[in-house]
Steps between C-alpha positions, in 0.01 A plus 500: 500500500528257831220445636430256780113344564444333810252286508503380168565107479082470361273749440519884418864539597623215277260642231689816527805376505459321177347820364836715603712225336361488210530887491946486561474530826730327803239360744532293784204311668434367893373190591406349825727210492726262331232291291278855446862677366599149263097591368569833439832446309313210247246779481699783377818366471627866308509673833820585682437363822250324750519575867403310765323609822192430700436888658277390741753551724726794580814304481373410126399832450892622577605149310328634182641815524859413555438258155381804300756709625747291443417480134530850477274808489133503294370757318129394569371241796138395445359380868261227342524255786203429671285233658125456454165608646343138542751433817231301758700629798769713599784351493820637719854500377811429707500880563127475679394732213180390277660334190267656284606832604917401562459417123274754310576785686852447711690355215444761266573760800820302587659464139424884417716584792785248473533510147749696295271794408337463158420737272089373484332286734142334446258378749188227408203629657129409459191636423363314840708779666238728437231281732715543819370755753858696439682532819805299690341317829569144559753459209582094651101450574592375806183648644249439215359165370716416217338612137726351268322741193525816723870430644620493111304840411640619785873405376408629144421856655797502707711405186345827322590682819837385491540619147373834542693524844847408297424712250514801738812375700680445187414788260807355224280223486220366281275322753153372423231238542321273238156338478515230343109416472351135604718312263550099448791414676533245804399772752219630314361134389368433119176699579684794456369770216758716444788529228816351672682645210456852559520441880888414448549753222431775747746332721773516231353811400565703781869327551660605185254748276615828410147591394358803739257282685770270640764793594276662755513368858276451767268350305218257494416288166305249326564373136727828452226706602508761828242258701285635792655474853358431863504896618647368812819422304575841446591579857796555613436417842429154433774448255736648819281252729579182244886621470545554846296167562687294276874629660386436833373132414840456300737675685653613094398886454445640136787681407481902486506660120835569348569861498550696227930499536494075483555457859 
């Protein structure tokens, strides 16, 4: 199988990546830049290909979708990219959005829609998504004091919102959301206590498995294991809010489902 990670020059992506590879499988990795990509490539040098973007931008975002499009059509896309919860301030990107939610939340939104249609799709969530009060005001907290912990919960929800909102839109595809735990990586600091391995495994997992767990959609899982959702997630009205939300901001609407005749 193809299967493209974004996100993944460090980390959990990368660590799936290598995981896939070793497995037979073609993958190719993201990286922010030019001396991130040349880091990913000495890292896992096996893979087929390592493109280049920065998507806190919209004119990335497209960027990164023309490159994987170009290369041709993925059976599995695993949305891994993501920036952290110890931001000190909201930063804005050239698009006046907050970068932390352009990248986390946007980015994903804005390659599911521009991409050639895979056949599974993967988002990273969090467990923090379940501390957020569950609804869609203020999404660029441009009138709330910045709380760098709570805008990145906030994200993580949205990303689980996103996956369940894809999954109905597109019913001929796999589409679900991963918690990865608090694992060691640069984002979650060396403090971390949980198994980095099986947070990338269910990553990889849910891309290519055949098993029964990983051929269902819709669904929300940690370490390969149905994991307990905000209830808020579940409604439709606030995955329509975050679709609708996310075309107006971007101007890029998700596609409709393919029919039934191909057309």
């Amino acid at each position: 199988m193809r299967v493209f990670i974004t996100g993944s020059s460090q980390g959990l992506g990368l660590l799936a990546g290598r995981m896939l590879a070793e497995q037979g499988h073609e993958i190719v990795l993201h990286a922010r830049d030019e001396t991130r990509a040349a880091e990913t490539r000495r890292a896992l040098p096996n893979a087929a290909d390592v493109l280049i973007a920065d998507v806190s931008t919209l004119a990335a975002m497209r960027s990164l979708a023309e490159q994987a499009n170009a290369s041709g059509r993925f059976d599995a896309v695993i949305h891994n990219v993501a920036i952290g919860y110890r931001e000190k301030r909201r930063v804005q990107t050239a698009d006046g959005l907050s970068q932390l939610w352009a990248v986390n939340v946007l980015a994903p939104y804005v390659l599911t829609a521009l991409m050639r249609r895979p056949s599974r799709l993967v988002y990273l969530s969090s467990e923090l998504h379940r501390r957020v009060d569950g609804n869609l005001d203020d999404l660029q907290w441009r009138d709330r004091f910045w709380n760098g912990n709570r805008a990145y919960s906030e994200t993580k929800f949205q990303d689980a919102l996103l996956a369940l909102a894809v999954s109905r839109a597109w019913p001929e595809v796999l589409s679900n959301a991963v918690e990865p735990g608090w694992v060691p990586t640069r984002m979650g600091g060396q403090r971390a206590s949980g198994d980095l391995q099986a947070g990338a495994a269910t990553q990889a997992w849910l891309a290519t498995s055949n098993d029964s767990g990983a051929t269902a959609s819709g669904g929300y899982f940690f370490h390969q294991r149905t994991a307990r959702l905000h209830p808020a997630a579940s409604r439709t009205d606030l995955q329509d809010q975050l679709l609708a939300e996310c075309t107006r901001v971007s101007g890029i609407e998700l596609p409709r489902a393919i029919p039934a005749d191909g057309f």
